[in-house]
N, CA, C and O atoms as a Tripos MOL2 file, in Angstrom:
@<TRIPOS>MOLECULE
protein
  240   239    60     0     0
PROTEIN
NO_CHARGES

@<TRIPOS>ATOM
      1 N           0.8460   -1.1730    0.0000 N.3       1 UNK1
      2 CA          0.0000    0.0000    0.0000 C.3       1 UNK1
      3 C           0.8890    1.2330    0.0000 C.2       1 UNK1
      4 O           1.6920    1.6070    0.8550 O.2       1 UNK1
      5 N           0.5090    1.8440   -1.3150 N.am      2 UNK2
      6 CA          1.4480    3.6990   -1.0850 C.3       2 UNK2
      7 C           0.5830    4.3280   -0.5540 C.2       2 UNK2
      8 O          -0.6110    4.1110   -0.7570 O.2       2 UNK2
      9 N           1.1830    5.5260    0.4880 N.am      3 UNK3
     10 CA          0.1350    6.4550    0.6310 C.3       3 UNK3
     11 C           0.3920    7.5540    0.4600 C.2       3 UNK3
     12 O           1.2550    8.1280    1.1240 O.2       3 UNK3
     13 N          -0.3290    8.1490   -0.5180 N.am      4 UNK4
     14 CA         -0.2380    9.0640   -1.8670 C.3       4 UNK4
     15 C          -0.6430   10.5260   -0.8970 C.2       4 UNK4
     16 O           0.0300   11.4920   -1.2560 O.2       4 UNK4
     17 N          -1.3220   10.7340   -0.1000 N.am      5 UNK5
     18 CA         -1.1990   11.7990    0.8200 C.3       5 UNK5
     19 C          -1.9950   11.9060    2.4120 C.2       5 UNK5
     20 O          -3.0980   11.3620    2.4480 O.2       5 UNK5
     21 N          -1.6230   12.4120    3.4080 N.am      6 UNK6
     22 CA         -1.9550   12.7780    4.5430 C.3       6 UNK6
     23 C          -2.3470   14.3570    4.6710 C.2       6 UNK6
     24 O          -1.5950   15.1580    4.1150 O.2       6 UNK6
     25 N          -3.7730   14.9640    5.5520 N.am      7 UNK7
     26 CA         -4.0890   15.6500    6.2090 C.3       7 UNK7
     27 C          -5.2340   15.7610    6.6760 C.2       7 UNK7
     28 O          -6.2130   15.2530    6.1300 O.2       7 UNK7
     29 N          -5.2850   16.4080    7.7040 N.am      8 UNK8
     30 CA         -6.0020   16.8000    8.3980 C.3       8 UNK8
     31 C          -6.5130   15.1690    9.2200 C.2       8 UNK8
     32 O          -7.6120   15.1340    9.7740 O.2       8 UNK8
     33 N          -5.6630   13.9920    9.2140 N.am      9 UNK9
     34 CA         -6.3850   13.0130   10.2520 C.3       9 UNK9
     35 C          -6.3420   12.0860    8.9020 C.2       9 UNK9
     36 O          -6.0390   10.9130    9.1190 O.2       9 UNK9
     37 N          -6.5970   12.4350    7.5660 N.am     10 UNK10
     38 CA         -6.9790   11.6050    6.2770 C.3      10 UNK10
     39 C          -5.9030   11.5810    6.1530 C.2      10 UNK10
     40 O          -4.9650   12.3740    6.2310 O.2      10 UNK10
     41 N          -6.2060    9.6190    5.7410 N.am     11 UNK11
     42 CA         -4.7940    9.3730    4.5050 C.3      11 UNK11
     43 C          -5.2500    8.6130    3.2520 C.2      11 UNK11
     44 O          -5.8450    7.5430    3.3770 O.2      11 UNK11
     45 N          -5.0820    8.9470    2.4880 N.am     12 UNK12
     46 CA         -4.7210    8.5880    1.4460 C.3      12 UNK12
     47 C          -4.2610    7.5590    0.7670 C.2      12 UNK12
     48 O          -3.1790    7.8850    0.2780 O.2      12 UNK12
     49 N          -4.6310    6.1520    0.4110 N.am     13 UNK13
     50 CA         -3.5170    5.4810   -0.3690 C.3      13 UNK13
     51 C          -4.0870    4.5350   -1.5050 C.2      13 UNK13
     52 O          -5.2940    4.3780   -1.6850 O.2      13 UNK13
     53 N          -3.0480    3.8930   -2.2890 N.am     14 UNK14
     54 CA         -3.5530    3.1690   -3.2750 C.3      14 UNK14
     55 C          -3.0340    1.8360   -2.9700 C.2      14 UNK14
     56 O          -1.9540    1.8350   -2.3780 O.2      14 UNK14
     57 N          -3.5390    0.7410   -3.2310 N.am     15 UNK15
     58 CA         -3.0590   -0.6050   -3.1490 C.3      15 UNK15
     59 C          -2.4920   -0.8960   -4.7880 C.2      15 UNK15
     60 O          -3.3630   -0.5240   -5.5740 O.2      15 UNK15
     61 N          -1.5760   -1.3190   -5.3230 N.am     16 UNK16
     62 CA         -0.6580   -1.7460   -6.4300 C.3      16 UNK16
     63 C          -2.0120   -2.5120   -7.2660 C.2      16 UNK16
     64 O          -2.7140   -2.1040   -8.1910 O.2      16 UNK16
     65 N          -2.0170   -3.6700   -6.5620 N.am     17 UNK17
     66 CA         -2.3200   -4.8190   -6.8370 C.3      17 UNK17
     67 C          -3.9170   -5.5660   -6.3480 C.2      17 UNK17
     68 O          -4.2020   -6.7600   -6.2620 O.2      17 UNK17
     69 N          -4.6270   -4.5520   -6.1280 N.am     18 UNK18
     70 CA         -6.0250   -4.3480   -5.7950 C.3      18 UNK18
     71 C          -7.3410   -4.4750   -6.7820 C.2      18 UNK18
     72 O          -8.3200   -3.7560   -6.5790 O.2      18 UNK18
     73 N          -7.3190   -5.2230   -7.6290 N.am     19 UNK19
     74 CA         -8.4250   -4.9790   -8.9270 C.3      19 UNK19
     75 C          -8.9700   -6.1550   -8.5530 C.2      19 UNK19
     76 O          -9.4060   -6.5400   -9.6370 O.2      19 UNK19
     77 N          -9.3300   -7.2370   -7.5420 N.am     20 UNK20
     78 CA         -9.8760   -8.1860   -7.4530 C.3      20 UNK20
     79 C         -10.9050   -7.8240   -6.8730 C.2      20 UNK20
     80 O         -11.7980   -7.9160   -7.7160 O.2      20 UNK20
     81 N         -11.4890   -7.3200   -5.5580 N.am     21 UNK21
     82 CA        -12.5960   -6.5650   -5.2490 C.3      21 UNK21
     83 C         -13.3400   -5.2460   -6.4290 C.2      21 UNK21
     84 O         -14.4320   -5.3930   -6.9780 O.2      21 UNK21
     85 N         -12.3840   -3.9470   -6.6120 N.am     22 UNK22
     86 CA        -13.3070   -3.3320   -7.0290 C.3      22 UNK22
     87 C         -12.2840   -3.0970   -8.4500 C.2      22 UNK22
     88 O         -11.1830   -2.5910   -8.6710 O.2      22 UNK22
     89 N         -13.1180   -3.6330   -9.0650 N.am     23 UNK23
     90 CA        -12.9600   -3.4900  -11.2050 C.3      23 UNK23
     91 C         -12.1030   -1.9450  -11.2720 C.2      23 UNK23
     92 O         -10.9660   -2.0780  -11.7240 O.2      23 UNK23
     93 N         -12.4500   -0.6290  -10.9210 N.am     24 UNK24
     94 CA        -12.2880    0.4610  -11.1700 C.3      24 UNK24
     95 C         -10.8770    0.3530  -10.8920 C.2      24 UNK24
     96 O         -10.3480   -0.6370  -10.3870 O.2      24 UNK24
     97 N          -9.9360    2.0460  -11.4520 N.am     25 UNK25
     98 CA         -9.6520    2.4420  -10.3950 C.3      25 UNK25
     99 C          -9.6760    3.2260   -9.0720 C.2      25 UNK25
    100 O         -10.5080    4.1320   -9.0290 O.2      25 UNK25
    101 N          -9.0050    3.0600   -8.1230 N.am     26 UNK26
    102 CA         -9.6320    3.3910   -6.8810 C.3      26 UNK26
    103 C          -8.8310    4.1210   -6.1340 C.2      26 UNK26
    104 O          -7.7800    4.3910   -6.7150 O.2      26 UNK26
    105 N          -8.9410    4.6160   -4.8830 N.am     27 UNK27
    106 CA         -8.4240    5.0800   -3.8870 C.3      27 UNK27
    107 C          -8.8850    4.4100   -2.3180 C.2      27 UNK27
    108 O         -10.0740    4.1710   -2.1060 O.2      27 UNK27
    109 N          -8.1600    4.2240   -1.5920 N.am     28 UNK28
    110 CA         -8.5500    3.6460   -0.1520 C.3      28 UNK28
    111 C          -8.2490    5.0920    0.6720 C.2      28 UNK28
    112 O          -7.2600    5.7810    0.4230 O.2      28 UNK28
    113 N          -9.2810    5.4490    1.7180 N.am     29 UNK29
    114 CA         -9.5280    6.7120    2.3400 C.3      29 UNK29
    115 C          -9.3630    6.4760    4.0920 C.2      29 UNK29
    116 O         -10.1570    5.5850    4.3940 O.2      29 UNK29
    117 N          -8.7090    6.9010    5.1700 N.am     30 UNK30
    118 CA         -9.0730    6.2970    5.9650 C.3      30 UNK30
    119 C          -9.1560    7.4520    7.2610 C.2      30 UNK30
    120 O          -8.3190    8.3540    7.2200 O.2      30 UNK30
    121 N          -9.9080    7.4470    8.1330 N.am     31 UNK31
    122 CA         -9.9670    8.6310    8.7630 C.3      31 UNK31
    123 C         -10.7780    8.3530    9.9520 C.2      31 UNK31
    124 O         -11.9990    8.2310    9.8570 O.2      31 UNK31
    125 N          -9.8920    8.2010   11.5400 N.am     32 UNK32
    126 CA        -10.7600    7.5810   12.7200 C.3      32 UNK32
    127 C         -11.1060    6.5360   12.8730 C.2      32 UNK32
    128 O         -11.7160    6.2360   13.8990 O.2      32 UNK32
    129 N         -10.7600    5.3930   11.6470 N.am     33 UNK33
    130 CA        -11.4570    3.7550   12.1050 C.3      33 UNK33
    131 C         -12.5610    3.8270   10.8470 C.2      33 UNK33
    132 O         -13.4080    2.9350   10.8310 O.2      33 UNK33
    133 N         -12.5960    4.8120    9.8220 N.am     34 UNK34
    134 CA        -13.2680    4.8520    9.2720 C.3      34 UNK34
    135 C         -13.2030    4.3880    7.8260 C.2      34 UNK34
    136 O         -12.5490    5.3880    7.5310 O.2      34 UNK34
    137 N         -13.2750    3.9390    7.0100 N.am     35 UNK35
    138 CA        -12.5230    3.7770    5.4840 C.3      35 UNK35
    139 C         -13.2340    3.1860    4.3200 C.2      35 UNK35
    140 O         -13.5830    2.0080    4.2410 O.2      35 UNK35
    141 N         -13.4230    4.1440    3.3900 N.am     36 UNK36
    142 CA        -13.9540    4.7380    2.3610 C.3      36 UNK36
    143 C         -13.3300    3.8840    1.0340 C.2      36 UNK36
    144 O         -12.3520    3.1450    1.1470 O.2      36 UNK36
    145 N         -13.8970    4.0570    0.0300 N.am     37 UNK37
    146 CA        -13.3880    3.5140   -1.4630 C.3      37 UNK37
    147 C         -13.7540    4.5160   -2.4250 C.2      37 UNK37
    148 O         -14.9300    4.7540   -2.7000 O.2      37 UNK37
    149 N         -12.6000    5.2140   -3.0370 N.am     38 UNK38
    150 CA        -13.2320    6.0970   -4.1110 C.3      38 UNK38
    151 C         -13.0830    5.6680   -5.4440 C.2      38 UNK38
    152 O         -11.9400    5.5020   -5.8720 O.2      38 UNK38
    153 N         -14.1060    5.4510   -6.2040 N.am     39 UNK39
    154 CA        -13.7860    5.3830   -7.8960 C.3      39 UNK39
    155 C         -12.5770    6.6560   -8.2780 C.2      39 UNK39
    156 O         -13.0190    7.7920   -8.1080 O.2      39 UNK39
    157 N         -11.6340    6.6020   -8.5960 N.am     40 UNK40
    158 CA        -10.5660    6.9830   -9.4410 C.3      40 UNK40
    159 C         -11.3520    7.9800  -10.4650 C.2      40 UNK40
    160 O         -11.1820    9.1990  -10.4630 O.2      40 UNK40
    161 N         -11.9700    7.4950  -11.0770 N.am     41 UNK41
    162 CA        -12.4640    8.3250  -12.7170 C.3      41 UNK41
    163 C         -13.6470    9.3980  -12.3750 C.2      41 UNK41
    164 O         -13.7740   10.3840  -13.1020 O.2      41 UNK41
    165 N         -14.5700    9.1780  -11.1810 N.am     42 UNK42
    166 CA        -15.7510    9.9660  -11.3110 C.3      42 UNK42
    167 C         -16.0090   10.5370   -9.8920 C.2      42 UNK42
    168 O         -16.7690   11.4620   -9.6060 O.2      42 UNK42
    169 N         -15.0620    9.6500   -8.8830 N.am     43 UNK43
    170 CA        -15.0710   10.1670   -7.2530 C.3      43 UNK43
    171 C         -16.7590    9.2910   -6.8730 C.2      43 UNK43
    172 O         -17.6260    9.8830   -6.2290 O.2      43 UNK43
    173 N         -16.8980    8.3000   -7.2380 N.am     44 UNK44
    174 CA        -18.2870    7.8250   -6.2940 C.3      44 UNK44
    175 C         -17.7550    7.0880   -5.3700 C.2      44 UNK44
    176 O         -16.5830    6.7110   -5.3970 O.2      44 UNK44
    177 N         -18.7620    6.7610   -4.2730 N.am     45 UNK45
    178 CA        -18.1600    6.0520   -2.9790 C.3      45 UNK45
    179 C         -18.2380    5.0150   -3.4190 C.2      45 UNK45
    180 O         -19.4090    4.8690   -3.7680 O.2      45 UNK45
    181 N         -17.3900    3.7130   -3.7370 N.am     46 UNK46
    182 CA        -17.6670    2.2150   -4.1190 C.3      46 UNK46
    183 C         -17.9920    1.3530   -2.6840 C.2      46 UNK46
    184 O         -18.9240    0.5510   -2.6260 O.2      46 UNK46
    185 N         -17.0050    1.6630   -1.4290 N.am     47 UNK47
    186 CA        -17.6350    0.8390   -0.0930 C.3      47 UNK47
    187 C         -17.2360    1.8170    0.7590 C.2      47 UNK47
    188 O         -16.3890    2.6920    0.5770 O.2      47 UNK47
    189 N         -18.1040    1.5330    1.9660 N.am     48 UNK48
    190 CA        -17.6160    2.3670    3.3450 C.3      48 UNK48
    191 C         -18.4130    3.6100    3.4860 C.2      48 UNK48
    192 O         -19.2950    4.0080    2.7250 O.2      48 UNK48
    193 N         -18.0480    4.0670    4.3850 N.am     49 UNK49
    194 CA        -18.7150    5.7540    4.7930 C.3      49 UNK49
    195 C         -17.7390    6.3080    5.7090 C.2      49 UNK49
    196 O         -16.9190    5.8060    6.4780 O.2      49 UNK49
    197 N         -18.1830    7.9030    5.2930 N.am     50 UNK50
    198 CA        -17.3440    8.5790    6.2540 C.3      50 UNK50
    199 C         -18.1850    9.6710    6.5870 C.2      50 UNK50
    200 O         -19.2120    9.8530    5.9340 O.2      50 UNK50
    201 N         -17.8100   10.5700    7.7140 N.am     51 UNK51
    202 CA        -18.4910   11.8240    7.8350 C.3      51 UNK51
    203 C         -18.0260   12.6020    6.9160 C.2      51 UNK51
    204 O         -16.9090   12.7700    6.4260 O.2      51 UNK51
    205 N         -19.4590   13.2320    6.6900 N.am     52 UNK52
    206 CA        -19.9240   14.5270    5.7930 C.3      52 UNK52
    207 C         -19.0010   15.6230    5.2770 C.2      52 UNK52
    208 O         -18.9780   15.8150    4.0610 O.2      52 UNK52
    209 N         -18.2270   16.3710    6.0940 N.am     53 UNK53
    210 CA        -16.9750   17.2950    6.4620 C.3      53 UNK53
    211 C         -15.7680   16.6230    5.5620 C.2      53 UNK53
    212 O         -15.4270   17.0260    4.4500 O.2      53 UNK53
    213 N         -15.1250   15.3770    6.3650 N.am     54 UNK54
    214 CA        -13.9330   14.6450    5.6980 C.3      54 UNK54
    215 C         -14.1960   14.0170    4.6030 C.2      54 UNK54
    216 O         -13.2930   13.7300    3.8170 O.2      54 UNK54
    217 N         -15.7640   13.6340    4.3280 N.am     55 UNK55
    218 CA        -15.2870   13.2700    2.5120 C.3      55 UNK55
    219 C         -15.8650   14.2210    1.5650 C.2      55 UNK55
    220 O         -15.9510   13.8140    0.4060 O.2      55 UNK55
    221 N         -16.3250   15.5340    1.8430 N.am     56 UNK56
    222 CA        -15.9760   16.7700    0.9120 C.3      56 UNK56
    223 C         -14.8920   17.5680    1.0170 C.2      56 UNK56
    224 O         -14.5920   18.5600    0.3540 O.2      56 UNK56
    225 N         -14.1530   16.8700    2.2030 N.am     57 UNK57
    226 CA        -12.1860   17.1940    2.0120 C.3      57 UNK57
    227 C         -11.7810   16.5960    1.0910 C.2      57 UNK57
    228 O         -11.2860   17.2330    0.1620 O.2      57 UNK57
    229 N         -11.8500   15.2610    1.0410 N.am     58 UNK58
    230 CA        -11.1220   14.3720    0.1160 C.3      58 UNK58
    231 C         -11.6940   14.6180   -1.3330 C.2      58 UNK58
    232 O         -10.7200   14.5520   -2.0830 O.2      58 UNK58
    233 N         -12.6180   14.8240   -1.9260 N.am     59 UNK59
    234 CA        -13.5650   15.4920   -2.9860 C.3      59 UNK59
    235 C         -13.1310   16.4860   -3.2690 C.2      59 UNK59
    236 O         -13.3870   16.8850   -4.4050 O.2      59 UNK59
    237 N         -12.6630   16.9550   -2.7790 N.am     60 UNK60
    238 CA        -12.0770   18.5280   -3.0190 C.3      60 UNK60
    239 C         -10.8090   18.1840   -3.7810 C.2      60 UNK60
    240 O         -10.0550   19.0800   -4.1630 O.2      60 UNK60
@<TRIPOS>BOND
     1     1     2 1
     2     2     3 1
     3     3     4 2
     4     3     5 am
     5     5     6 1
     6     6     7 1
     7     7     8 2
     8     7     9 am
     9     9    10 1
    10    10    11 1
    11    11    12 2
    12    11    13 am
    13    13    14 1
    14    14    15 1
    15    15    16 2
    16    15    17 am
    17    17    18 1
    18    18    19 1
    19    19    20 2
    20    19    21 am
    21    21    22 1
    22    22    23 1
    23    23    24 2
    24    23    25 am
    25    25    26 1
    26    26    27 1
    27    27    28 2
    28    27    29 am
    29    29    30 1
    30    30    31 1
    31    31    32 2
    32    31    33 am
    33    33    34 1
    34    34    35 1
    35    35    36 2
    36    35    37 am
    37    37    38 1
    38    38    39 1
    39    39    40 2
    40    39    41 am
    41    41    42 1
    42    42    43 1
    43    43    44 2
    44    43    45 am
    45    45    46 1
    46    46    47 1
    47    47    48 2
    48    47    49 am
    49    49    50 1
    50    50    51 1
    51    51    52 2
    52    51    53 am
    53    53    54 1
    54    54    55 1
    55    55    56 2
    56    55    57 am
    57    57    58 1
    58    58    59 1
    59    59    60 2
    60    59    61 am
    61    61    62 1
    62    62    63 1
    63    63    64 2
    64    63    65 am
    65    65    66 1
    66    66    67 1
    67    67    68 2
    68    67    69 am
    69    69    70 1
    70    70    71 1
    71    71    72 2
    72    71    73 am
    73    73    74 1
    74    74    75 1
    75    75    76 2
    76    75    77 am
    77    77    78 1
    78    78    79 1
    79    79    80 2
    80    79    81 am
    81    81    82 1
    82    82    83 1
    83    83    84 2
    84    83    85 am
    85    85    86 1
    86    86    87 1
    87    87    88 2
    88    87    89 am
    89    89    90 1
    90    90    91 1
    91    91    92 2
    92    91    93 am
    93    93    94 1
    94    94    95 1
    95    95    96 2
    96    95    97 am
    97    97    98 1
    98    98    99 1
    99    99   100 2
   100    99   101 am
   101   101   102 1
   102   102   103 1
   103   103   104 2
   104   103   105 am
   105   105   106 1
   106   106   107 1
   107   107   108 2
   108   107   109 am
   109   109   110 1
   110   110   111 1
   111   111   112 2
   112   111   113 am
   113   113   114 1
   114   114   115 1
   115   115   116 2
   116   115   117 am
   117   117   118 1
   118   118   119 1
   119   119   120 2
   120   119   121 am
   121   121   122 1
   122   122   123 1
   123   123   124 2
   124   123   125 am
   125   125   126 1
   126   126   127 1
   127   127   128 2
   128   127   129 am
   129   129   130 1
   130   130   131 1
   131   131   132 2
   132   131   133 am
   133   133   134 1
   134   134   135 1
   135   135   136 2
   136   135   137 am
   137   137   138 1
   138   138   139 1
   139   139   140 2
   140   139   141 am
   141   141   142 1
   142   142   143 1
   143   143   144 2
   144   143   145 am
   145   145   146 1
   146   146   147 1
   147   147   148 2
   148   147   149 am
   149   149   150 1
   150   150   151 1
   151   151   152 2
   152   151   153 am
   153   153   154 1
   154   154   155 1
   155   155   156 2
   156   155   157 am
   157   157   158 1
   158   158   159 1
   159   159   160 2
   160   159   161 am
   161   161   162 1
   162   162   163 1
   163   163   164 2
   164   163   165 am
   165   165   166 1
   166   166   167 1
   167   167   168 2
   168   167   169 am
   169   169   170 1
   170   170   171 1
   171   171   172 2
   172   171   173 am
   173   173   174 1
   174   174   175 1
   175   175   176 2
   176   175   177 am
   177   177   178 1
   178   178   179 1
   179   179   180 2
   180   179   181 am
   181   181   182 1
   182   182   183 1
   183   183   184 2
   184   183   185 am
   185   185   186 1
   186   186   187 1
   187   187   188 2
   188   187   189 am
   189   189   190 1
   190   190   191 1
   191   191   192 2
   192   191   193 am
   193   193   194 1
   194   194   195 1
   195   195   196 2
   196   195   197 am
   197   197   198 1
   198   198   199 1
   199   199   200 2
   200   199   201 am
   201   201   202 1
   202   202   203 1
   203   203   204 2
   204   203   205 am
   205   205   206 1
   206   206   207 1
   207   207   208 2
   208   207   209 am
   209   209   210 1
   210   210   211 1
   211   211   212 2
   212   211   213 am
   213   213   214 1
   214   214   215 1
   215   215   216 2
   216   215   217 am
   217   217   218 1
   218   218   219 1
   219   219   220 2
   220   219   221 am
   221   221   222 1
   222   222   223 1
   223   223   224 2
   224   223   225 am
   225   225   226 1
   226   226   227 1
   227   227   228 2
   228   227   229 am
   229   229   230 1
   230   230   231 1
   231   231   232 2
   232   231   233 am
   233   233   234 1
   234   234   235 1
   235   235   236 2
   236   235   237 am
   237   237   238 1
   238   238   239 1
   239   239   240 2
@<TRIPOS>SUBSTRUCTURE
     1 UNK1         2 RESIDUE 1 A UNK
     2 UNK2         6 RESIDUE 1 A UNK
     3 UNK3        10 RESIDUE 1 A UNK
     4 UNK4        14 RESIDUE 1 A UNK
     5 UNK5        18 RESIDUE 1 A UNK
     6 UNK6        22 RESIDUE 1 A UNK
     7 UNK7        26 RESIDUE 1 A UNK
     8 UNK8        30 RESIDUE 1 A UNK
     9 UNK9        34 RESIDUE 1 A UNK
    10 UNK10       38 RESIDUE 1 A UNK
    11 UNK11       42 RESIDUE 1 A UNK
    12 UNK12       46 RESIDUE 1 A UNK
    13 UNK13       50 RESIDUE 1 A UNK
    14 UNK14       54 RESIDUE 1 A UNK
    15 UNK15       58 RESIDUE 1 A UNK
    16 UNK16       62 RESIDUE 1 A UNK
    17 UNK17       66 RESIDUE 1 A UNK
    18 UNK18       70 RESIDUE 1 A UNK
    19 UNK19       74 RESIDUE 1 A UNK
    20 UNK20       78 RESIDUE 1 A UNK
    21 UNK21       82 RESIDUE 1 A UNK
    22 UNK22       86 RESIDUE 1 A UNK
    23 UNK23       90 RESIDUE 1 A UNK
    24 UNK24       94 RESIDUE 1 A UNK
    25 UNK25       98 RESIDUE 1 A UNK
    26 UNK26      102 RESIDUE 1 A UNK
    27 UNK27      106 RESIDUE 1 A UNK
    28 UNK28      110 RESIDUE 1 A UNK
    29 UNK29      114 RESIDUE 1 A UNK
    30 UNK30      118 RESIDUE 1 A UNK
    31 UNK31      122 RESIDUE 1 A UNK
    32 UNK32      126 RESIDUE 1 A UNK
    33 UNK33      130 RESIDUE 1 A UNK
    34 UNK34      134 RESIDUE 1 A UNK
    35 UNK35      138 RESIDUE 1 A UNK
    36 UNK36      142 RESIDUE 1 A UNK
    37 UNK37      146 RESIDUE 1 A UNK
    38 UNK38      150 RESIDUE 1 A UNK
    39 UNK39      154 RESIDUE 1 A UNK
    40 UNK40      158 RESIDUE 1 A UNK
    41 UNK41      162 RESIDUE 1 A UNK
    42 UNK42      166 RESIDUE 1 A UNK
    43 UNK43      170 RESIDUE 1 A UNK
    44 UNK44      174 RESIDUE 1 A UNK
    45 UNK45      178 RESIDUE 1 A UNK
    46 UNK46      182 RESIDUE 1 A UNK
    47 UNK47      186 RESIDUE 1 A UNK
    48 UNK48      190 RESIDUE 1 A UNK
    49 UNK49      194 RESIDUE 1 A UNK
    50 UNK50      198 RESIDUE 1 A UNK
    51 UNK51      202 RESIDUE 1 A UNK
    52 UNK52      206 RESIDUE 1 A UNK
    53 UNK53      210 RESIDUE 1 A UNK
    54 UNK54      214 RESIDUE 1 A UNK
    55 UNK55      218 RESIDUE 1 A UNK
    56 UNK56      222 RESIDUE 1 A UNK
    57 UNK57      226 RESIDUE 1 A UNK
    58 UNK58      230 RESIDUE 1 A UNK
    59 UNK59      234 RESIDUE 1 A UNK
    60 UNK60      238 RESIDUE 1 A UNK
């Protein structure tokens, strides 16, 4: 796992070798115990949730 960036509590990373769960590409999000999946191409949530605040940080 790289992790492509940190702030504010969020990190950021990509797994290499990750296309067996989700087809796309993706991003892994993680923030408090919390952790998110972003589509790569369009930003939709593929699994997980986060609060409201930290994933219109990461959206940004």
């Amino acid at each position: 796992m790289a992790i492509i960036s940190m702030f504010y509590g969020i990190i950021v990373s990509m797994f290499y070798f990750d296309n067996k769960q989700h087809k796309t590409p993706h991003i892994h999000v993680k923030y408090q115990g919390e952790e998110v999946v972003f589509s790569i191409p369009d930003g939709k949530i593929l699994n997980g949730t986060m609060k409201t605040n930290k994933r219109k940080l990461v959206e940004a």
